[in-house]
Biopython code that builds the backbone (N, CA, C, O; Angstrom):
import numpy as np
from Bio.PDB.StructureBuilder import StructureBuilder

atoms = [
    (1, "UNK", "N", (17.709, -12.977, 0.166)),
    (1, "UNK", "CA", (17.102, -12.082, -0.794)),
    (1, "UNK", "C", (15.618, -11.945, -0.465)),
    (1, "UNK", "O", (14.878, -12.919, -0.599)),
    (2, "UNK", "N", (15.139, -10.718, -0.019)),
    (2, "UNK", "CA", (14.068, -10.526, 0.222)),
    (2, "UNK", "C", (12.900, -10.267, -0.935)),
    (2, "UNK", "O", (13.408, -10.607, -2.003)),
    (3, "UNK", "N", (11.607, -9.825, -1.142)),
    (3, "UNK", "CA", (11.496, -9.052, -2.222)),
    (3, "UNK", "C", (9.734, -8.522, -1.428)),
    (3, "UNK", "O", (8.993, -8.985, -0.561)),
    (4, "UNK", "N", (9.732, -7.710, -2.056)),
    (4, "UNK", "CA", (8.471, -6.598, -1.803)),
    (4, "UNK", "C", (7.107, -6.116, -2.772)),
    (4, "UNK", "O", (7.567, -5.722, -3.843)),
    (5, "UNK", "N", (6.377, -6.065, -2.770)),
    (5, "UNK", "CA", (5.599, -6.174, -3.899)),
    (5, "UNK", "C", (5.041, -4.552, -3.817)),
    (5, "UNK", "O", (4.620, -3.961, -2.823)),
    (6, "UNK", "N", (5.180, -4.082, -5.117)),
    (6, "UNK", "CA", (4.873, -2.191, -5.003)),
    (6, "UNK", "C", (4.129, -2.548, -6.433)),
    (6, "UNK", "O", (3.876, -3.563, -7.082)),
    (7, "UNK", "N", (3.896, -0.919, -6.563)),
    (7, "UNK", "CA", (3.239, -1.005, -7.725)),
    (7, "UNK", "C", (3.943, 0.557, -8.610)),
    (7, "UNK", "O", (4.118, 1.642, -8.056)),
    (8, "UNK", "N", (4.223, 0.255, -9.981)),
    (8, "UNK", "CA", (4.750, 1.354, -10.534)),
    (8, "UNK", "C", (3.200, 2.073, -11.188)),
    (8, "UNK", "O", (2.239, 1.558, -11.759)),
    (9, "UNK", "N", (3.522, 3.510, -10.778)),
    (9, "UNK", "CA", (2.394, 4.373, -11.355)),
    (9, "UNK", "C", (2.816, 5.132, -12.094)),
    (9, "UNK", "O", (3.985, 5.504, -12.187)),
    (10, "UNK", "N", (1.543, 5.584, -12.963)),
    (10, "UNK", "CA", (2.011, 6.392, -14.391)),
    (10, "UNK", "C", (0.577, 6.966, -14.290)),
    (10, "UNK", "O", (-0.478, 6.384, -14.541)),
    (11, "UNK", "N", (0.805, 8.456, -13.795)),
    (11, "UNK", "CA", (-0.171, 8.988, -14.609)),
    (11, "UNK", "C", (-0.071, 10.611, -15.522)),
    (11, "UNK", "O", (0.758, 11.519, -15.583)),
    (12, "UNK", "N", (-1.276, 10.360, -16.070)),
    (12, "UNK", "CA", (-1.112, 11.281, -17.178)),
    (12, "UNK", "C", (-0.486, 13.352, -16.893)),
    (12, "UNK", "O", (0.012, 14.153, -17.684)),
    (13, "UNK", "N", (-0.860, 13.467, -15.437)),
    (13, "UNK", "CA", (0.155, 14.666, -15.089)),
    (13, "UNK", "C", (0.829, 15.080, -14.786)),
    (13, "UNK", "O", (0.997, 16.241, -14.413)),
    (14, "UNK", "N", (1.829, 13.719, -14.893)),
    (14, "UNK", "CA", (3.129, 13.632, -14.129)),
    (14, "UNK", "C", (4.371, 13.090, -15.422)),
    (14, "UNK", "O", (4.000, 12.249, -16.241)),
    (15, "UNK", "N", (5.265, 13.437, -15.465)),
    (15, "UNK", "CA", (6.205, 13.263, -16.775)),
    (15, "UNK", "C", (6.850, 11.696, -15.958)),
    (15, "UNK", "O", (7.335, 10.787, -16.632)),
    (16, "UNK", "N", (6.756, 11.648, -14.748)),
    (16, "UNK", "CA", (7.645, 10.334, -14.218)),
    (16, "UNK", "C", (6.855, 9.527, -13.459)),
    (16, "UNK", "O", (5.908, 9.942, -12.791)),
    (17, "UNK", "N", (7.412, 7.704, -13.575)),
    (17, "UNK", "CA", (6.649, 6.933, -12.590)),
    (17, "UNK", "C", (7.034, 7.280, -11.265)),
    (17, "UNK", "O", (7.849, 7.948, -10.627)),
    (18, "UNK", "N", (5.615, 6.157, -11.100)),
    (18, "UNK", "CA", (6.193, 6.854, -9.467)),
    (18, "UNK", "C", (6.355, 5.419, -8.679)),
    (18, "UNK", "O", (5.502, 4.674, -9.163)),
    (19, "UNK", "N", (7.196, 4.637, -7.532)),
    (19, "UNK", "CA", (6.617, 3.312, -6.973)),
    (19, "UNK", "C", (5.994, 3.419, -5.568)),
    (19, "UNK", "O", (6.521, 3.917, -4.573)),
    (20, "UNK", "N", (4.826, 2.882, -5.669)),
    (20, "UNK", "CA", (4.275, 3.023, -4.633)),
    (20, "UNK", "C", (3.888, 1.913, -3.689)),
    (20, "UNK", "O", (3.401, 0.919, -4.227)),
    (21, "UNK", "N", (4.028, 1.902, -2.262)),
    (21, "UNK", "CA", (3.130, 0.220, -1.841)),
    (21, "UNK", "C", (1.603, 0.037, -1.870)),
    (21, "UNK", "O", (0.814, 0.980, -1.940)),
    (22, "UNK", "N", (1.282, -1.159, -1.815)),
    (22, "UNK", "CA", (0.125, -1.666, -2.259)),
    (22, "UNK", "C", (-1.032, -0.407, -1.313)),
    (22, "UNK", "O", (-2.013, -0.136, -2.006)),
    (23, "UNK", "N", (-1.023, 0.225, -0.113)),
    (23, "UNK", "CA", (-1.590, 1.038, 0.667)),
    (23, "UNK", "C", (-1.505, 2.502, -0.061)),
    (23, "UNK", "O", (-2.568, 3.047, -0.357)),
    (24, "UNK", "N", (-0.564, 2.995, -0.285)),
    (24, "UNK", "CA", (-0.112, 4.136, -0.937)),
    (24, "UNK", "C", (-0.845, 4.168, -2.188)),
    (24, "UNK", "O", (-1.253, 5.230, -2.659)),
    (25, "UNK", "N", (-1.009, 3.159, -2.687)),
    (25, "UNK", "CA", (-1.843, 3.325, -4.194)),
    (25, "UNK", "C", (-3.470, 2.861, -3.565)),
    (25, "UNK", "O", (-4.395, 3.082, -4.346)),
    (26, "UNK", "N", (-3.639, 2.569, -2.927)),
    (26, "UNK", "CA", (-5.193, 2.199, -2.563)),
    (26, "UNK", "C", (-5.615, 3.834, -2.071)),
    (26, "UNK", "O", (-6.639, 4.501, -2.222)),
    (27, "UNK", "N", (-4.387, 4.084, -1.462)),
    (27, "UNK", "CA", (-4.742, 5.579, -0.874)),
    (27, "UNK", "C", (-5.045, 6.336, -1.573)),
    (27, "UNK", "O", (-5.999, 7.074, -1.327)),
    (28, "UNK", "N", (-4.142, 6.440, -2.998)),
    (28, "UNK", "CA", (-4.647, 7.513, -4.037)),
    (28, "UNK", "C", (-5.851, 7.215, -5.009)),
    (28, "UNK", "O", (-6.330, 8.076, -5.747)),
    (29, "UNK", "N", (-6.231, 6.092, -4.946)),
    (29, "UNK", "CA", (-7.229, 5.705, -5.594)),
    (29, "UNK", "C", (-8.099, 5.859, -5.326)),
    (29, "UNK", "O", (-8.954, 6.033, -6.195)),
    (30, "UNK", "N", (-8.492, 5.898, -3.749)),
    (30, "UNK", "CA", (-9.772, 6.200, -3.057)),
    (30, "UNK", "C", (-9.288, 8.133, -2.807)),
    (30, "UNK", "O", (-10.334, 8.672, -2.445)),
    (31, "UNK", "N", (-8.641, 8.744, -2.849)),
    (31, "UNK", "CA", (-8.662, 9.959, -3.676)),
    (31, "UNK", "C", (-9.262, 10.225, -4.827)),
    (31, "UNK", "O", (-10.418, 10.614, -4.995)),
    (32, "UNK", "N", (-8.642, 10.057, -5.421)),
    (32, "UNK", "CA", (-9.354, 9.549, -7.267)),
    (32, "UNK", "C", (-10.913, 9.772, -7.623)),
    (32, "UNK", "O", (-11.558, 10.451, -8.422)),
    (33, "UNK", "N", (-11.248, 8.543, -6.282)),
    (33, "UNK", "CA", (-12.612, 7.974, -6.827)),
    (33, "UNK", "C", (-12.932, 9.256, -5.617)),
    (33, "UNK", "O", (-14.008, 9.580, -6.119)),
    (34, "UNK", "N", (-12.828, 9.989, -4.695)),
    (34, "UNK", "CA", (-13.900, 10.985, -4.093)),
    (34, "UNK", "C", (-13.674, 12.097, -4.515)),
    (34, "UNK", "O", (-14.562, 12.945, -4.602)),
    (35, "UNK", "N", (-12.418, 12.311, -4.865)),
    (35, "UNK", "CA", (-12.042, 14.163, -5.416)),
    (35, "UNK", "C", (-12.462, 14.434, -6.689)),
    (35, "UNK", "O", (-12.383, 15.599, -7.078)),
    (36, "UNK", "N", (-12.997, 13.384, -7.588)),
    (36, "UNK", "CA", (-12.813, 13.499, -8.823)),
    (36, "UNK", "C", (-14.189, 13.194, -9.243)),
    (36, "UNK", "O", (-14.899, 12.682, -8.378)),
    (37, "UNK", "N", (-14.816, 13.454, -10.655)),
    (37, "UNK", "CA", (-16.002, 13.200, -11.287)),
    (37, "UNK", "C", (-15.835, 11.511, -11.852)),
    (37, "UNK", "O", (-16.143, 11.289, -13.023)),
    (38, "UNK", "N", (-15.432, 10.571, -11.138)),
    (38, "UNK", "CA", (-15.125, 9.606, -11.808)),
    (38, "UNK", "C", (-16.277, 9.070, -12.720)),
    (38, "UNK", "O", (-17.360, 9.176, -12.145)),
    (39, "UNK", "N", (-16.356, 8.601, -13.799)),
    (39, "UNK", "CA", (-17.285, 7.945, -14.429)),
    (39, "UNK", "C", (-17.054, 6.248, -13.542)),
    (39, "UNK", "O", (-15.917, 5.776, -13.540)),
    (40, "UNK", "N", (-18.355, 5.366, -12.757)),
    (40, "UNK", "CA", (-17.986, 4.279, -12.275)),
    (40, "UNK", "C", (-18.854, 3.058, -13.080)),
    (40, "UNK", "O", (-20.056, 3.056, -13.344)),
    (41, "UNK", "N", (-17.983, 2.173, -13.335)),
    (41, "UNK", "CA", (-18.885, 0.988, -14.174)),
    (41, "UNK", "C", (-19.804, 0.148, -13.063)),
    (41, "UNK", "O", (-19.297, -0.038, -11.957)),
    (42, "UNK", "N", (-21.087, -0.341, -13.318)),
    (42, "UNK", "CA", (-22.032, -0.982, -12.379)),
    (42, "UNK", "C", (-21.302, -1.838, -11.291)),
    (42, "UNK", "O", (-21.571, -1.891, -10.090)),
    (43, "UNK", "N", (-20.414, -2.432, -11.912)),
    (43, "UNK", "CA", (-19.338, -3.438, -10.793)),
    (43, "UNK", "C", (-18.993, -2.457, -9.463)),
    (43, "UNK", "O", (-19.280, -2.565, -8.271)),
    (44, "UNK", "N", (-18.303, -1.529, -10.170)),
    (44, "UNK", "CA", (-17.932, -0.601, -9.285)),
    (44, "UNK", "C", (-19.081, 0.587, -8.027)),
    (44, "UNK", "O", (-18.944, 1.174, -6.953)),
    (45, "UNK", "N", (-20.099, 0.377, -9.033)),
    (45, "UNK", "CA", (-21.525, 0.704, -8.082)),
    (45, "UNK", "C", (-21.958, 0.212, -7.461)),
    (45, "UNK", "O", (-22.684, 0.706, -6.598)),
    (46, "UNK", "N", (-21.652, -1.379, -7.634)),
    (46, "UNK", "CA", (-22.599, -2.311, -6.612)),
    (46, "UNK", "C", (-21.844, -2.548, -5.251)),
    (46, "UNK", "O", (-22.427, -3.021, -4.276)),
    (47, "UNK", "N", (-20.313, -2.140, -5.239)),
    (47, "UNK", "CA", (-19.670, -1.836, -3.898)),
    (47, "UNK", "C", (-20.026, -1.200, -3.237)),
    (47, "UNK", "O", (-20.533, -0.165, -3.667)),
    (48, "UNK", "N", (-19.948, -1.539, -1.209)),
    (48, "UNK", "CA", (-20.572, -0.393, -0.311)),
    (48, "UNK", "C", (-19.970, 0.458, -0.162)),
    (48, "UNK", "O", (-20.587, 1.345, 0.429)),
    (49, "UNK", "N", (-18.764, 0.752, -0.459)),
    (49, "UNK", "CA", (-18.021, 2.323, -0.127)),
    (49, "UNK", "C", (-16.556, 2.122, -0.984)),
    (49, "UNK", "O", (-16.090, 1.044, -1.352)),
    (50, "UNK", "N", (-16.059, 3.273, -1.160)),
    (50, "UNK", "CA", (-14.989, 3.725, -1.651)),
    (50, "UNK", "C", (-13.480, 3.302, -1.254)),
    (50, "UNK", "O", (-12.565, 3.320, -2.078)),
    (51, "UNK", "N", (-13.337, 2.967, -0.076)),
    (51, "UNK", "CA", (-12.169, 1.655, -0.262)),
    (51, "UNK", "C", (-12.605, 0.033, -0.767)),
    (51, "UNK", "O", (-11.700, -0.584, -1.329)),
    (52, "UNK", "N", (-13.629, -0.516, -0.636)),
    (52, "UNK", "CA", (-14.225, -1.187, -1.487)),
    (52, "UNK", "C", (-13.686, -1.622, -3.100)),
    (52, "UNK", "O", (-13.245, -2.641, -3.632)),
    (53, "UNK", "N", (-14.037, -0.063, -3.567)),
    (53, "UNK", "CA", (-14.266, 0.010, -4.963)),
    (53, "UNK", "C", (-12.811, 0.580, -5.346)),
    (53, "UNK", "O", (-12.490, 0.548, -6.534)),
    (54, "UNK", "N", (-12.029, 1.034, -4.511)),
    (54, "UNK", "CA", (-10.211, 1.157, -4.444)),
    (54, "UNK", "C", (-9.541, -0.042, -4.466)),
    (54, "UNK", "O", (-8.747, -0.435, -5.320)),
    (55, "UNK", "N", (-9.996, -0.713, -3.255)),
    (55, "UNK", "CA", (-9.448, -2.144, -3.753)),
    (55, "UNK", "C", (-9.754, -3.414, -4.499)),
    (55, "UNK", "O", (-9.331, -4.570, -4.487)),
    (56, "UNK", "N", (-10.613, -2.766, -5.116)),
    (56, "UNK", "CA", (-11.163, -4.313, -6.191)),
    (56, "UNK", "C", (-10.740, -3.458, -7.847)),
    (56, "UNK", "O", (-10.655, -4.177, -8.843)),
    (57, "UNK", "N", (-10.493, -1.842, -7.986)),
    (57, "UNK", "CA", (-10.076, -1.883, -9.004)),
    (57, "UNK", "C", (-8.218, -1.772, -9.102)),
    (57, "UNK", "O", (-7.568, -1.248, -10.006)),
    (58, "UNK", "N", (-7.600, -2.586, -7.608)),
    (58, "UNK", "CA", (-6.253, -2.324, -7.564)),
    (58, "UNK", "C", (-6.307, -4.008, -8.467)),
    (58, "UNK", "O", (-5.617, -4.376, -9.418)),
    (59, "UNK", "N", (-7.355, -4.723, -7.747)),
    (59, "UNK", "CA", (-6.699, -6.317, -7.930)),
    (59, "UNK", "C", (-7.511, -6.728, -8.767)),
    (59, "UNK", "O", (-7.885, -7.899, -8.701)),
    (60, "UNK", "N", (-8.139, -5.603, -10.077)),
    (60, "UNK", "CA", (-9.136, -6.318, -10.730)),
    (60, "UNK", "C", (-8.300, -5.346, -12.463)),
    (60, "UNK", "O", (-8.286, -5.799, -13.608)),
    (61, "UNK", "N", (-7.877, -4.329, -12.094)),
    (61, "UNK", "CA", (-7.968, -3.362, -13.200)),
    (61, "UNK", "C", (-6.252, -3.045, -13.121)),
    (61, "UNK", "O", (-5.462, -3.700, -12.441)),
    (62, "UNK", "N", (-5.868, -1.749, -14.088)),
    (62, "UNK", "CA", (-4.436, -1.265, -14.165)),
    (62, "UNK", "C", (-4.751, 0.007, -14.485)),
    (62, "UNK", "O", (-3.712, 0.655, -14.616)),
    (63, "UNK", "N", (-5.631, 0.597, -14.653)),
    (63, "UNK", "CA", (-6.648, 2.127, -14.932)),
    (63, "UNK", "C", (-7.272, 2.419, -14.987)),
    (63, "UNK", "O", (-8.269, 1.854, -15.437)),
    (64, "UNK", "N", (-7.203, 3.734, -14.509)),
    (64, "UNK", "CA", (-8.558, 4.072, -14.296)),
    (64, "UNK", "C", (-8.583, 5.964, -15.442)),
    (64, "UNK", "O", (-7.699, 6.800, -15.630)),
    (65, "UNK", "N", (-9.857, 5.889, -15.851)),
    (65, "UNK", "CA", (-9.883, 7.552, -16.541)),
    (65, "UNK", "C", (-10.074, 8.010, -15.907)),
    (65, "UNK", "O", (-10.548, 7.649, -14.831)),
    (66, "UNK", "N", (-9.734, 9.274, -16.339)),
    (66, "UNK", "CA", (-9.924, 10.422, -15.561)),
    (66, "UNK", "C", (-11.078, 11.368, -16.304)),
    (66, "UNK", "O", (-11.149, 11.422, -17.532)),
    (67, "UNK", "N", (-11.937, 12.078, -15.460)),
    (67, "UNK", "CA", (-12.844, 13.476, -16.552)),
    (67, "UNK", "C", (-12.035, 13.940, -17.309)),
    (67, "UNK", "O", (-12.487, 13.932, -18.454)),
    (68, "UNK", "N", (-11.096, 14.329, -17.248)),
    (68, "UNK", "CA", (-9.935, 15.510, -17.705)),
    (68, "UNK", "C", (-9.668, 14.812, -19.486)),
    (68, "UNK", "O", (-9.355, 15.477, -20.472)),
    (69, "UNK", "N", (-9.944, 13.146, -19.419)),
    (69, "UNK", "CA", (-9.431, 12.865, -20.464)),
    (69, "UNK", "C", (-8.150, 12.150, -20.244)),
    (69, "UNK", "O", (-7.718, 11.419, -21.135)),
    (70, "UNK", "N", (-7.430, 12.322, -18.987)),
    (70, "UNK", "CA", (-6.374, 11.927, -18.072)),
    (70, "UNK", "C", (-6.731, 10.218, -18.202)),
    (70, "UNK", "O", (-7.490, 9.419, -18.750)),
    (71, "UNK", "N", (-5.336, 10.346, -17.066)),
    (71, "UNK", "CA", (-5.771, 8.564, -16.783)),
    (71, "UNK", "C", (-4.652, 8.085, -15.747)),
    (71, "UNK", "O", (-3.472, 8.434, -15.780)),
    (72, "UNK", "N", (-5.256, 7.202, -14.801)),
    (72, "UNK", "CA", (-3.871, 6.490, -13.535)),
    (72, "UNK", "C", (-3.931, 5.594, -14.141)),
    (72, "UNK", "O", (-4.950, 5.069, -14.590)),
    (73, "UNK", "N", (-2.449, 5.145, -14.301)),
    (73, "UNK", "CA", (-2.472, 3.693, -14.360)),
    (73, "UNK", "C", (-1.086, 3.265, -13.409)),
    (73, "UNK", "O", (-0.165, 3.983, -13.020)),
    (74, "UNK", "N", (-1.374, 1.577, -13.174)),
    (74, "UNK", "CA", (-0.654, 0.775, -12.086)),
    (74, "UNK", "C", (-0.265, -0.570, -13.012)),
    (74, "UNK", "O", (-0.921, -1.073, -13.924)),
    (75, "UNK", "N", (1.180, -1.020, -12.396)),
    (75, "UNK", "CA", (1.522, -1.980, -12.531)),
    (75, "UNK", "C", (2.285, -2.472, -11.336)),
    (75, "UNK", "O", (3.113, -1.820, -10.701)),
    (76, "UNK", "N", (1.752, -4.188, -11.023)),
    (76, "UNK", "CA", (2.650, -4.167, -9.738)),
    (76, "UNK", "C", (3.644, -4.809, -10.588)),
    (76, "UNK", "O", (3.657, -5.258, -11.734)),
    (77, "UNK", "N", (4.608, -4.677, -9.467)),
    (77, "UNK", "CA", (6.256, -5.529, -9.485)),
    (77, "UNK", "C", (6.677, -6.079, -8.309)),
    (77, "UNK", "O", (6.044, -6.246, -7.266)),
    (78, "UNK", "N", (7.344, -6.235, -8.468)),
    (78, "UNK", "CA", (8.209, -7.184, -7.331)),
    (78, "UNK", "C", (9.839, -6.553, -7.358)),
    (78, "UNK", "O", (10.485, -6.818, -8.371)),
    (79, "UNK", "N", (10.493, -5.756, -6.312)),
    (79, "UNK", "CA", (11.668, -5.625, -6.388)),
    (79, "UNK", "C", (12.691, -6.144, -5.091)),
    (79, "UNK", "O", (12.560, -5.905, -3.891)),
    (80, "UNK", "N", (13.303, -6.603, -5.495)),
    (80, "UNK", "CA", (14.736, -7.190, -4.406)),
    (80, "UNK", "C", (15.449, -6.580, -3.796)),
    (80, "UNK", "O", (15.915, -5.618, -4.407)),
    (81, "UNK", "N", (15.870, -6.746, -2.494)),
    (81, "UNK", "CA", (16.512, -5.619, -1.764)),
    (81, "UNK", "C", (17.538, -6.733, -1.722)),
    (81, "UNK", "O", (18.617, -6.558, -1.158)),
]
sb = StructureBuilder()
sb.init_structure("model")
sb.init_model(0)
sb.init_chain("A")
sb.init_seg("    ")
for serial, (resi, resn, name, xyz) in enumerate(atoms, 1):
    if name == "N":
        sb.init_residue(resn, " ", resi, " ")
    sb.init_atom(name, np.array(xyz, "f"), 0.0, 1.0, " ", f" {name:<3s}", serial, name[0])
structure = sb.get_structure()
């Protein structure tokens, strides 16, 4: 029994989760944080760049807002093949 560690996503413009691997969600996150007006908390400022601040709010946080009023959010899991 193997098992894999993903992360289920939910965000606010999408009616369904989605599972993604730990890369796949770093990927959209550092989307997120450049396509978007993100509001960033000082933690998140005092990082040198944008995968940085992708991966410390994968292994620090579960959401993030959006301008829109929106919002990503992540949960990891663990599933068994």
């Amino acid at each position: 029994m193997f098992s894999e560690e993903m992360y289920v996503v939910l965000e606010s413009s999408a009616s369904d989760e989605a599972f993604l691997t730990p890369m796949e969600l770093q990927a959209k996150l550092v989307t997120y944080l450049t396509e978007t007006d993100v509001s960033l908390t000082p933690d998140l400022l005092a990082l040198p760049d944008v995968e940085s601040r992708a991966h410390y709010l994968m292994t620090t946080g579960c959401e993030l807002q959006l301008p829109n009023g929106g919002y990503l959010q992540w949960y990891a899991v663990r599933l068994e093949k």
